[in-house]
C-alpha positions in Angstrom: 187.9 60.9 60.3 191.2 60.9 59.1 194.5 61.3 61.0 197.2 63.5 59.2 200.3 60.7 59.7 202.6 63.7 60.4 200.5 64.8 63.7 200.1 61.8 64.9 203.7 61.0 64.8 205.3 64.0 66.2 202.6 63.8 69.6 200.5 66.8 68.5 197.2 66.5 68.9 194.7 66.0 65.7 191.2 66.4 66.7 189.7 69.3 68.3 189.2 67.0 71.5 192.7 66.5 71.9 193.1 70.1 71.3 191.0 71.1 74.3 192.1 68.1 76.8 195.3 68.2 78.0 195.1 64.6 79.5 194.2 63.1 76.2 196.8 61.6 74.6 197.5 61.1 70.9 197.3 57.0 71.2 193.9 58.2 73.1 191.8 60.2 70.1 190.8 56.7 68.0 188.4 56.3 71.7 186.9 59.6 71.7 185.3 60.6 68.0 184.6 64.0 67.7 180.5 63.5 66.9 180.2 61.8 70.4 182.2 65.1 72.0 179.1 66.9 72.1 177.2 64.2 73.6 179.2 63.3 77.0 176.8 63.7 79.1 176.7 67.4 77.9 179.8 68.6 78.8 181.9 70.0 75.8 185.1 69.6 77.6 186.3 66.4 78.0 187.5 66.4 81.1 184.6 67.3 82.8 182.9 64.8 85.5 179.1 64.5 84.9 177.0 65.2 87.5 175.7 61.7 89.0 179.2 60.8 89.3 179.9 64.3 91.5 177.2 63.2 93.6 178.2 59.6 93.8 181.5 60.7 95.5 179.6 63.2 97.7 177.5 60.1 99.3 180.6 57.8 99.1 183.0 60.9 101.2 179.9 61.3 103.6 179.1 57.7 104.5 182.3 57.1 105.1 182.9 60.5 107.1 179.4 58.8 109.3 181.5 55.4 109.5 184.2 57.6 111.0 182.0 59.3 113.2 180.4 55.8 114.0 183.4 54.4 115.0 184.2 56.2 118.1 187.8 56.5 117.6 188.7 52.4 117.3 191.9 52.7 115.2 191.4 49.5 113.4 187.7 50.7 112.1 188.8 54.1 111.0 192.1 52.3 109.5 189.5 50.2 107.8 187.3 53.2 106.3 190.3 55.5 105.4 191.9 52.3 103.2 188.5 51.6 101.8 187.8 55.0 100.4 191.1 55.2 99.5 191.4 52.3 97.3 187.8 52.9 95.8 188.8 56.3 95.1 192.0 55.1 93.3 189.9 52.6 91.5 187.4 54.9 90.1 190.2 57.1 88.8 192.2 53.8 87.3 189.2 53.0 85.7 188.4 56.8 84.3 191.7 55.8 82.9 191.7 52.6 81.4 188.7 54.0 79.4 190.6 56.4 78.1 193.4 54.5 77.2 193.9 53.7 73.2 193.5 49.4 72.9 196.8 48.6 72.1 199.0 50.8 74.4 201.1 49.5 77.6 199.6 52.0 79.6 196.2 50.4 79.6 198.0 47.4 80.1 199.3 48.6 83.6 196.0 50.5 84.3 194.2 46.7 83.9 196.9 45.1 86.2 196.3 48.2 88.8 192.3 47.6 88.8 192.9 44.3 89.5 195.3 44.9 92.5 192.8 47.4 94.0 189.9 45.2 93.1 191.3 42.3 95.0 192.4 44.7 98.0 188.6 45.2 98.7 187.4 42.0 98.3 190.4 40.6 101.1 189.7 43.5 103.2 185.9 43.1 103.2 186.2 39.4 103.5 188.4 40.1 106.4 185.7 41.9 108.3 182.8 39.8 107.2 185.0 36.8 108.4 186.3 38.4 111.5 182.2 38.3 112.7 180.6 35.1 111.5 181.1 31.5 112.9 184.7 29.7 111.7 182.7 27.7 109.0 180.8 30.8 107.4 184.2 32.5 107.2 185.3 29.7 105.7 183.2 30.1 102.7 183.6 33.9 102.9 187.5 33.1 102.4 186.7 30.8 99.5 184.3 33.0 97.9 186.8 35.8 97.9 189.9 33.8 96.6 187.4 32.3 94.0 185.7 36.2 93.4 189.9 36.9 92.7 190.5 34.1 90.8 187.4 34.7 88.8 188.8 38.2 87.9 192.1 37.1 87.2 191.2 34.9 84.8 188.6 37.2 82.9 191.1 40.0 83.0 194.4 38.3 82.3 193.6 34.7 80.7 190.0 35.3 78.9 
């Protein structure tokens, strides 16, 4: 395919996906080919979700709407669901991002930092809870297997 050097220069969009999406950015066509267009998961607009992923939040938003429900009012175990939906929603859409995002541009750059941040949120905050209920040595290991399950990412995102 080959990009008119004038178009991609001036920000206007050169393939007929970035002509239907507004979120997709000229940096972002060399991702999205226009012979795989046709063929996410049958949507011909890129900005469509695909189905499994509608229901996926569906089950997510209703399990945690039971955990609510479950939780007879305790502040600190609604607190707990609200920030984990939260955050997972946030990730999901940071990582609907970053694969968007062309390879070389600072914006997946900041979109790798940002899944890493919420990624390490949920493993402290699920560590937390699983520590808060086992014996002091078992949350011992939990600890350690979180700040290694960080580390572990860190390195693989950042160093690797």
């Amino acid at each position: 395919m080959a990009v008119a050097p004038q178009a991609a220069s001036t920000g206007k969009p050169t393939t007929a996906a970035a002509a239907t999406d507004p979120l997709l950015f000229v940096d972002e066509e060399a991702n999205y080919p226009e012979d795989l267009q046709e063929a996410d998961n049958g949507c011909d607009d890129r900005s469509c979700c695909p189905w499994h992923t509608i229901v996926g939040f569906l089950i997510l938003t209703f399990n945690s709407a039971m955990a609510i429900v479950g939780s007879r009012g305790e502040v600190t175990a609604v607190a707990f669901v609200v920030f984990s939906y939260a955050v997972l929603v946030a990730l999901f859409v940071c990582l609907r991002m970053y694969e968007r995002a062309s390879a070389d541009s600072s914006r997946r750059r900041w979109l790798k930092i940002a899944v890493w941040i919420l990624t390490t949120l949920l493993t402290f905050a699920f560590s937390y809870k699983v520590g808060a209920v086992m014996p002091a040595p078992v949350a011992v290991v939990v600890w350690l297997m979180a700040f290694a399950t960080v580390a572990g990412g860190f390195f693989a995102f950042f160093v690797y």
